[in-house]
N, C-alpha and C positions, 0 to 999 in steps of 0.2 A: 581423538582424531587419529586416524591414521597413516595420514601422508601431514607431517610438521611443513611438509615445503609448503604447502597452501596456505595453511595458516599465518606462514611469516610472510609470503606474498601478500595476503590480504590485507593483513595489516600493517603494511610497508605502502601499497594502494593506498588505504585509507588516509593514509599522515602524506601523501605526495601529490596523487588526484584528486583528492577529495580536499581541498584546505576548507570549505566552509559547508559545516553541515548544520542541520535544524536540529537544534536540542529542544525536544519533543517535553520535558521537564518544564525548560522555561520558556517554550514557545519562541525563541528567539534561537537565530543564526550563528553562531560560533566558530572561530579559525579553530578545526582540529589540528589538535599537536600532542606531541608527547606530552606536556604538563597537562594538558585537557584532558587525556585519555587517561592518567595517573591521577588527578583527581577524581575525572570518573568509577574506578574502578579500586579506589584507594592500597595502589602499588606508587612504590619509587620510580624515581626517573630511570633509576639503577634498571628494574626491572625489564620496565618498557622498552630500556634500549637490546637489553637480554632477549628480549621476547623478538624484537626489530632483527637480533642477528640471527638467532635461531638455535642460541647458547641455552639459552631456557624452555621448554614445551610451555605452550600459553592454555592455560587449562578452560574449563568450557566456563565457569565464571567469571572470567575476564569477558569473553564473550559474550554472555547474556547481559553483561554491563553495559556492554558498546550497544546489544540491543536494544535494550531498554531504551534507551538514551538517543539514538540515530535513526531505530526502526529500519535498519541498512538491509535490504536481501538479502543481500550478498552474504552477511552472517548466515541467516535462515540458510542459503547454498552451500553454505560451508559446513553446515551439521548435518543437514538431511538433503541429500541428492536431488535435486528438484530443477526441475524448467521452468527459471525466470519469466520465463514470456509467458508463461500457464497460469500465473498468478493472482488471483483477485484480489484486487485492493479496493479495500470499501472505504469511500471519502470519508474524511474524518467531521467533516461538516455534519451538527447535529442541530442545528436552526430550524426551525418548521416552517411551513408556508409563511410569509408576510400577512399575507389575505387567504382565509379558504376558497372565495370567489375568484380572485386572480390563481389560485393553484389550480383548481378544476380546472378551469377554462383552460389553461394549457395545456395542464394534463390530461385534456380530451383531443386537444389537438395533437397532442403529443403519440399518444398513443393509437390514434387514429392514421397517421401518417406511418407510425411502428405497424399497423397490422397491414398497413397496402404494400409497405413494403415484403413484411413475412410472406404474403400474398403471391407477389412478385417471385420469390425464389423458391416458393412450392413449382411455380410454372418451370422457372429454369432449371429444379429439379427433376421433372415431369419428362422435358425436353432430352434433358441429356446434354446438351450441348449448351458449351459455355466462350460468349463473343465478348468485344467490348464492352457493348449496351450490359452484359450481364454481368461482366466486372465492377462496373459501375454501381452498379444495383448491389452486389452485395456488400460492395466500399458502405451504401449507404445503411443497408441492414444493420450492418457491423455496430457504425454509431449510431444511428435509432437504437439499437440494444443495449447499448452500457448507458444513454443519456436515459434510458429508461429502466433499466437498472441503477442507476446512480437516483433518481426521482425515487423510484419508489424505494430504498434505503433509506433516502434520507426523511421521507411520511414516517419510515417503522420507526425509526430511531426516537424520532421528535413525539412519538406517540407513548412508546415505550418510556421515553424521558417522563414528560408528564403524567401517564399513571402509578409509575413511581415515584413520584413527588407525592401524587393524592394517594397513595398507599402507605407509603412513609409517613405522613401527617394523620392519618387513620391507625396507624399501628398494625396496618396488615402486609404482612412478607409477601 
């Protein structure tokens, strides 16, 4: 890392804004602290607090530890320069439909109401010009697009889950 100050900001951040994060390990909630984050990453408290003044460089496996473990961005932005807000995050929801018949059926509504929308901001790109009404309109694009990204992730997932179940039980990689 190149600038030490970030790193000790961030994880000075982490132990002050952040008291409770999702350990991704045990699916469960956790007061970050110094002890938490030296068990995670199996350092002393000695170090952690070294690391907290900025007496020690906190090297990049410490960090992939708190990765691993928090899934924080803000790591990923502190090693590779990146825009937060650019980010895709694919739900970690891997469930499949309940019902195929209740999925369809929404999922035709769904995506049905996703293309009048897309529909919709062909025109207001057509036009050139952009009013409230068309604000609106593309608020709504916006989330028809990720609800419908988000839907069909979680079909790939739950599909790819299960043919590697029946591929695994076959002996085929």
């Amino acid at each position: 890392m190149e600038d030490m100050r970030c790193d000790v900001e961030l994880l000075n951040a982490m132990l002050n804004e952040s008291p409770h994060v999702h350990d991704v390990h045990t699916d469960r909630w956790v007061c970050l602290s110094a002890k938490q984050l030296a068990d995670w990453t199996n350092r002393s408290l000695q170090t952690i607090s070294d690391y907290r003044t900025g007496k020690t460089n906190i090297p990049i496996e410490f960090w992939r530890a708190v990765f691993n473990r928090t899934c924080d961005l803000r790591v990923v932005a502190l090693l590779v320069p990146i825009d937060l807000y650019n980010v895709e995050i694919n739900p970690r929801q891997e469930r499949g439909p309940e019902s195929p018949g209740a999925f369809f059926r929404e999922a035709l509504v769904a995506e049905s109401e996703y293309h009048e929308q897309a529909k919709a901001l062909c025109e207001i790109l057509a036009d050139g010009k952009i009013d409230d009404l068309d604000a609106r309109r593309v608020t709504a694009y916006d989330d028809a697009y990720w609800r419908h990204r988000v839907r069909d992730a979680s079909l790939h997932r739950a599909v790819l889950r299960r043919y590697s179940d029946y591929a695994g039980r076959l002996g085929v990689s």
